[in-house]
C-alpha positions as CSV (number, residue, x, y, z in Angstrom):
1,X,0.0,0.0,0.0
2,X,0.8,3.2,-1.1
3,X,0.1,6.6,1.3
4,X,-2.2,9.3,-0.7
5,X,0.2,11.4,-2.5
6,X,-2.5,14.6,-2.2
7,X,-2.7,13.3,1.9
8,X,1.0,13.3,2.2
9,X,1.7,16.5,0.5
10,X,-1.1,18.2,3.1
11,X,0.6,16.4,5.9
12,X,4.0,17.9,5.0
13,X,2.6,21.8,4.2
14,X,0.9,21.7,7.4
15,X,3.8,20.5,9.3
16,X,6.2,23.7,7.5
17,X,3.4,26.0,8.6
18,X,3.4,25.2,11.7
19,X,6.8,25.2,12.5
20,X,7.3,29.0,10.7
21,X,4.5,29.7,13.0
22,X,6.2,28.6,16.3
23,X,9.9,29.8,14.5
24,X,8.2,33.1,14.3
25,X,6.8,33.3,17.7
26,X,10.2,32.4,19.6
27,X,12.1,34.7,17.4
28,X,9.8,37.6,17.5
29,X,9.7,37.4,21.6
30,X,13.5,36.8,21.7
31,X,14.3,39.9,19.1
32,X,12.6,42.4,22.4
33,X,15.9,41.6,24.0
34,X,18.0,42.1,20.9
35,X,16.6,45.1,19.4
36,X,15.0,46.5,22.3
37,X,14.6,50.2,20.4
38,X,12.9,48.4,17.1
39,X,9.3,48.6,17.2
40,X,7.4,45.7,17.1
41,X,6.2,46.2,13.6
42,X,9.5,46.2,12.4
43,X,10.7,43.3,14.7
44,X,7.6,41.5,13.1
45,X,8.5,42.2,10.1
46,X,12.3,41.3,10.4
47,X,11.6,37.6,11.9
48,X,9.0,37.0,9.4
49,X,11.9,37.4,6.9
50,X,14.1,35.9,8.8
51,X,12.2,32.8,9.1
52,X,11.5,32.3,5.8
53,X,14.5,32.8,4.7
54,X,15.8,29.6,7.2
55,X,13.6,27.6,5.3
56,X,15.2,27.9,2.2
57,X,18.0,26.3,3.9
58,X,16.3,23.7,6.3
59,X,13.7,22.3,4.1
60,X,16.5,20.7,1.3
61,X,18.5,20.4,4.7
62,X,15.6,18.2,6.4
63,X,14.6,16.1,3.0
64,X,18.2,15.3,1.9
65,X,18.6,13.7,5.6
66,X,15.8,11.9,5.5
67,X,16.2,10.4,1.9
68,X,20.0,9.4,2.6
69,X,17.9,7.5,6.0
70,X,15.8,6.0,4.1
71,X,16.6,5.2,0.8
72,X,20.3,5.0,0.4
73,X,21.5,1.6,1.1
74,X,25.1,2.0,2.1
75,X,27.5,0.6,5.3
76,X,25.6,2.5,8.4
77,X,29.5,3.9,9.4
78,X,29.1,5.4,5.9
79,X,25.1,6.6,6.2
80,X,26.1,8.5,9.4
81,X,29.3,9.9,8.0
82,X,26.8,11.2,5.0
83,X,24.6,13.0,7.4
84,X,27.3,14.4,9.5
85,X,28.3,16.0,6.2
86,X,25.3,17.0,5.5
87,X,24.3,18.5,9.0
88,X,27.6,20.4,8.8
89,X,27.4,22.1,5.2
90,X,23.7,22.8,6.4
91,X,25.6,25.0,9.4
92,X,27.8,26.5,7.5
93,X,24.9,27.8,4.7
94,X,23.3,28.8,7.9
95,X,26.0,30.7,9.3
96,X,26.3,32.9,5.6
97,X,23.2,33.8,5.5
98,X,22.6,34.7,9.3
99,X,26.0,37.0,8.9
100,X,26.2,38.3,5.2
101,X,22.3,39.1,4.6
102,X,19.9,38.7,8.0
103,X,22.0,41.2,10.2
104,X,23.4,43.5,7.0
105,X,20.3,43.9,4.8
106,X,17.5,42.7,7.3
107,X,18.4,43.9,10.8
108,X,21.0,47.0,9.1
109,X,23.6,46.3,12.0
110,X,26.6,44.4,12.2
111,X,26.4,40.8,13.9
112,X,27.9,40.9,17.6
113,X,28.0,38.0,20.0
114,X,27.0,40.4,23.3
115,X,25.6,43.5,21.5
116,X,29.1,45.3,21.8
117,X,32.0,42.5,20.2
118,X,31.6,41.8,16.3
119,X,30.7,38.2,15.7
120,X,33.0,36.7,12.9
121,X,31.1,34.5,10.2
122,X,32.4,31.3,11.9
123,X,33.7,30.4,15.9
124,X,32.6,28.3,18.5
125,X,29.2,30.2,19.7
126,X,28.0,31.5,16.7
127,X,28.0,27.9,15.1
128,X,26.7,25.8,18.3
129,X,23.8,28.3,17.9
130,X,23.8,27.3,14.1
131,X,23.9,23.5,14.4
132,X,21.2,23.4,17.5
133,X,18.8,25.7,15.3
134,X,19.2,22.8,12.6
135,X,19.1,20.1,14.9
136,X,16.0,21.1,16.8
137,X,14.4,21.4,12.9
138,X,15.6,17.9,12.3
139,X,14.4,16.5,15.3
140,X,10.6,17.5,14.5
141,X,11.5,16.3,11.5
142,X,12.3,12.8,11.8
143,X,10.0,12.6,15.0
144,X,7.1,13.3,13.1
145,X,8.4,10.9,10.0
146,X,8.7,8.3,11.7
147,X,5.4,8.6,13.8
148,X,3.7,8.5,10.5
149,X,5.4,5.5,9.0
150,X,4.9,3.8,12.3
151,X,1.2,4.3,11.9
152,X,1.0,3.6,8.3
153,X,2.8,0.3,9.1
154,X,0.2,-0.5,12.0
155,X,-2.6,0.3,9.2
156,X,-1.1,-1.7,6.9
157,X,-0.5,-4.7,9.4
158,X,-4.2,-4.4,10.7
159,X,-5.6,-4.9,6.7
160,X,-3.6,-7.7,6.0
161,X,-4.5,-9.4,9.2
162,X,-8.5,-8.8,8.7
163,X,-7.6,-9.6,4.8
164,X,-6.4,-13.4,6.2
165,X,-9.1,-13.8,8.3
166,X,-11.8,-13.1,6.1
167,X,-9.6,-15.0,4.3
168,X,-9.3,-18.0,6.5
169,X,-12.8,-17.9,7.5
170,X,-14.0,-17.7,3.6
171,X,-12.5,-21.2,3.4
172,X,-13.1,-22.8,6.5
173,X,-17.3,-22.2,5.2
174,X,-15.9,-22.9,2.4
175,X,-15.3,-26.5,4.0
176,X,-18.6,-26.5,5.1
177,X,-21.3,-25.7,2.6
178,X,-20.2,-28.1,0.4
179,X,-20.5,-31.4,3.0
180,X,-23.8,-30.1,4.1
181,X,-24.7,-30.0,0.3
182,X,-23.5,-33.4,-0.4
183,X,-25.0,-35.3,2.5
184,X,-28.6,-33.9,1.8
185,X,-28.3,-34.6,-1.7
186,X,-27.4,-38.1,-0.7
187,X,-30.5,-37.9,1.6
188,X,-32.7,-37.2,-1.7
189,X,-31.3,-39.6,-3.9
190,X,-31.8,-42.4,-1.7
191,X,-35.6,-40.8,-0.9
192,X,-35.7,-40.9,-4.9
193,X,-34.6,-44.4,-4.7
194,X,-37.8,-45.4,-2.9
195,X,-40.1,-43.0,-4.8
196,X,-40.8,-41.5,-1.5
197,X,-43.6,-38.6,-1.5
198,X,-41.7,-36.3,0.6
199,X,-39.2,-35.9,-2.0
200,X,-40.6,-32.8,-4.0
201,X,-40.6,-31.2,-0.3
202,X,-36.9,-32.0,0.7
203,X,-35.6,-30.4,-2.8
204,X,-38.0,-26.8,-1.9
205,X,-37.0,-27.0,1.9
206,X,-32.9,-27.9,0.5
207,X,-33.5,-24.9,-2.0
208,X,-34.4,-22.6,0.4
209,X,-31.6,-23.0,3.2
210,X,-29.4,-23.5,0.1
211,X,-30.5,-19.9,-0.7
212,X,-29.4,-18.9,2.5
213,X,-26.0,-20.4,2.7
214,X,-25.2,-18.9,-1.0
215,X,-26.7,-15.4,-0.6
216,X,-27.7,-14.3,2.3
217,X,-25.0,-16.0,4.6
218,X,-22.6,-14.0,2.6
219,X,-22.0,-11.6,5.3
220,X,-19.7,-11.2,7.9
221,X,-22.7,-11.0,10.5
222,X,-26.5,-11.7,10.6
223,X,-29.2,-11.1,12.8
224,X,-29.7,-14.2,14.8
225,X,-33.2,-14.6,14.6
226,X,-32.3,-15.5,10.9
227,X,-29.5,-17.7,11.7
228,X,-32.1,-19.3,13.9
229,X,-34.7,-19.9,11.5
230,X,-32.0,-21.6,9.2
231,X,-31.9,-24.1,11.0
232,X,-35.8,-24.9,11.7
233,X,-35.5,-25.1,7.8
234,X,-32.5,-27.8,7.8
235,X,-34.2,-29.8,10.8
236,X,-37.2,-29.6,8.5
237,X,-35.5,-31.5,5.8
238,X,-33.9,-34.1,8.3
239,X,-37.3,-35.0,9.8
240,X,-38.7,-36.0,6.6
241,X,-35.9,-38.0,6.0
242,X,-36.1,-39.8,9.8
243,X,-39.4,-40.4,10.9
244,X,-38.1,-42.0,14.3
245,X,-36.5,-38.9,14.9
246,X,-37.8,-36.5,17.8
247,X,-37.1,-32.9,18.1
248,X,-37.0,-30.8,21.1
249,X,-36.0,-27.0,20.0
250,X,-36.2,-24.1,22.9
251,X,-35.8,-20.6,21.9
252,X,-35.8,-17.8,24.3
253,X,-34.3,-14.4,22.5
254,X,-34.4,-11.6,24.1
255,X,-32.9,-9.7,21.1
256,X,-33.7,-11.5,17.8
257,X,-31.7,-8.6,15.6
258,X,-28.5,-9.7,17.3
259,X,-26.0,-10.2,15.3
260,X,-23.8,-13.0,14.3
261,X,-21.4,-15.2,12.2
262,X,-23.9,-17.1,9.8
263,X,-23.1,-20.6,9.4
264,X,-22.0,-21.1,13.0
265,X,-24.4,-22.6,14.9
266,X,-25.6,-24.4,12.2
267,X,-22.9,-27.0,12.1
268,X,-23.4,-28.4,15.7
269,X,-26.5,-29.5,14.5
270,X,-25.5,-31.0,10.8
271,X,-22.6,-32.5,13.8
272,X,-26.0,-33.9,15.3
273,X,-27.3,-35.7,12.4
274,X,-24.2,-37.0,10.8
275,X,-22.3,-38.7,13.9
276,X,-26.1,-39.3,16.1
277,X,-29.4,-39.2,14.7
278,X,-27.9,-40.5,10.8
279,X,-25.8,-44.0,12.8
280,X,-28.6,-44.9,15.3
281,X,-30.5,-47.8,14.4
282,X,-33.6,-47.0,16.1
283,X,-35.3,-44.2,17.9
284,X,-33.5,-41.1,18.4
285,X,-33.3,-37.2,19.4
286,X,-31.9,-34.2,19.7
287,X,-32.8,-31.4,21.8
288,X,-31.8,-28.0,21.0
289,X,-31.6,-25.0,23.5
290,X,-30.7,-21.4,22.5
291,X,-31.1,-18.4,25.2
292,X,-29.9,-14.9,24.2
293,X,-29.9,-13.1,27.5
294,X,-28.3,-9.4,28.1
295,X,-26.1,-9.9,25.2
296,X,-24.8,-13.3,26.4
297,X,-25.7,-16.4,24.3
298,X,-25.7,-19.9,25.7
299,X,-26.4,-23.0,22.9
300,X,-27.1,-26.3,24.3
301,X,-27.5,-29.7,22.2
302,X,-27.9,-32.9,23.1
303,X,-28.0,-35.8,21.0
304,X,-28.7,-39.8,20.7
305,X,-26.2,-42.3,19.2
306,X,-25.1,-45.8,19.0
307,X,-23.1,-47.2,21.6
308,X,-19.6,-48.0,20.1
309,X,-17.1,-46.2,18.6
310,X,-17.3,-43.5,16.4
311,X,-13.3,-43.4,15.6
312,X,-12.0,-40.1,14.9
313,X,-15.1,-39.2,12.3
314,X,-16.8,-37.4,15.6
315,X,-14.3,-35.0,15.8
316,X,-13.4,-34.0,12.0
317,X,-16.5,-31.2,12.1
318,X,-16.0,-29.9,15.2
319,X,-12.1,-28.6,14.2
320,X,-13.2,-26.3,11.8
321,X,-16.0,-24.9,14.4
322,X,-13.3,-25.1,16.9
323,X,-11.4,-22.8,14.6
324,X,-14.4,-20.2,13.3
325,X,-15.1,-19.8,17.1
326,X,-11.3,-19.1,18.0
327,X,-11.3,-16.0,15.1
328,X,-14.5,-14.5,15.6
329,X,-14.9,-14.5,19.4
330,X,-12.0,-15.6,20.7
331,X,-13.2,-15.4,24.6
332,X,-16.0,-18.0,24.0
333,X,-16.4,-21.3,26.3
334,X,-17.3,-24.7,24.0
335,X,-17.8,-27.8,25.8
336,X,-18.2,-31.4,23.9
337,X,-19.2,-34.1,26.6
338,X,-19.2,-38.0,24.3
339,X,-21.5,-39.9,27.4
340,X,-22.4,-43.6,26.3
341,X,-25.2,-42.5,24.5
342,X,-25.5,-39.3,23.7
343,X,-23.4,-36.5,22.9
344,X,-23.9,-33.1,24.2
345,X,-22.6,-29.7,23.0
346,X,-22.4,-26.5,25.3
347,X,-21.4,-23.1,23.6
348,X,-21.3,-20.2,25.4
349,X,-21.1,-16.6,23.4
350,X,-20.7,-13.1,25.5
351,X,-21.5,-10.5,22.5
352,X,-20.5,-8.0,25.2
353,X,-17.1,-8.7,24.4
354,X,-15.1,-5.9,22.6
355,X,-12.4,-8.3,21.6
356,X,-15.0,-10.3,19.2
357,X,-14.8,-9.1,15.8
């Protein structure tokens, strides 16, 4: 990423303006001492010219410094020895024009160190004065540069870091939509298989939460109420398929526009189906809890299955929830209890939380 040339070139006239302004001020307070018999028109009028006239020496001054810091790639003995270089021509220039023009042509006297001893146009004073004028310039300078490239680096750093995760999260649904696509379309062609009558309805109910994955899940969040009603519609289709299956759904919402991932609470209940309600041989349930409370959502599902081993099959859905739930609300509490029987989820989601995205 590139900074806004029009944004950079206001950020660097204002900063010049400024420090005339303040250049200005401290020489126009300091000249009462100086030129105590000047009036302050005059004074005014002097350090105005005075000023500006230091800025045709410290602006190349400041800009050469700060391209030989950040764009010449040399030995850093040899950087430093540039700048030192540099710094000290900048004195010297500073020096000529404070004693040939400012006092001659500007102030009409004759440069003294004390009022009374002429001031020669180079010796130990005259040029500590010169070089902490320039360095004090420099310092702002560089101060203020690198403030601003530290920022632009933490704006960079914070786009590529919510690029990856939508990234991330982009293909861990990704991951998802297409398992939940091929396991109901499995459902239908073995429906089809035995000419069932509830077929036509499977494909409308599939079309519509199909419809919601693809379009209106597309969203980084979604009011839950929605969310919630996606999954009626994908219990729908599952309880025409098993008709030994019972439901149990509680909803209590205090807030239905809440919002919220789409997609995520979804997949503890496709979890449901494929590794309970889909293996057990007989009669089988699930009971689903959702409370939405003062901006603190507890999720509760509990599930029949066989009793043996499921082998690691359990466990490959719940890593990419595991995952989804570590990026977009990192302070959440998920609990999987595998009983003899039954399985039974616990998800706990404080929307309070400033850290969730």
């Amino acid at each position: 990423m590139k900074p806004n040339i029009s944004s950079k070139l206001y950020t660097h006239l204002t900063f010049w303006i400024l420090y005339l302004l303040l250049e200005v001020y401290l020489d126009f307070y300091w000249s009462r001492y100086q030129f105590p018999d000047f009036k302050w028109q005059v004074r005014l009028q002097n350090t105005v010219m005075l000023e500006l006239g230091y800025l045709l020496i410290k602006i190349p001054l400041a800009y050469a410094l700060l391209y030989v810091y950040e764009k010449i790639n040399i030995h850093r003995i040899f950087k430093y020895l540039l700048c030192v270089i540099i710094l000290v021509t900048g004195v010297l220039i500073h020096r000529f024009f404070t004693h040939y023009i400012i006092y001659p042509f500007i102030y009409g006297v004759t440069e003294t160190l004390d009022g009374h001893q002429p001031s020669g146009f180079i010796n130990g004073l005259v040029a500590f004065n010169a070089f902490m004028d320039l360095i004090f310039m420099v310092g702002l300078v560089f101060g203020i540069e690198i403030t601003r490239q530290k920022n632009l680096l933490n704006q960079q750093i914070s786009i590529l870091k919510a690029e990856k995760l939508d990234q991330e999260l982009t293909m861990l649904k990704a991951q998802i939509n297409p398992h939940f696509l091929f396991n109901t379309l499995n459902n239908i062609y073995g429906m089809a298989l035995k000419k069932a009558d509830e077929t036509p309805d499977v494909i409308l109910q599939l079309s519509k939460v199909m419809r919601y994955n693809i379009y209106e899940a597309a969203v980084k969040s979604i009011a839950l109420e929605k969310d919630i009603e996606n999954i009626r519609d994908f219990i729908q289709i599952q309880k025409i398929r098993h008709h030994q299956l019972s439901v149990v759904f509680n909803e209590n919402i205090d807030h239905p526009s809440q919002q919220i991932s789409p997609l995520i609470l979804i997949q503890f209940v496709e979890n449901a189906f494929k590794h309970g309600v889909s293996e057990s041989l007989g009669h089988s349930f699930i009971s689903i809890d959702i409370q939405l409370k003062n901006g603190i959502l507890t999720y509760r599902i509990e599930n029949s299955k066989e009793q043996r081993s499921q082998g690691q099959s359990t466990k490959m859905g719940l890593k990419n929830i595991h995952r989804q739930l570590e990026l977009l609300y990192p302070r959440h509490t998920l609990s999987v209890e595998d009983q003899n029987d039954r399985y039974i989820v616990e998800l706990s989601i404080d929307f309070n939380d400033t850290s969730s995205l």
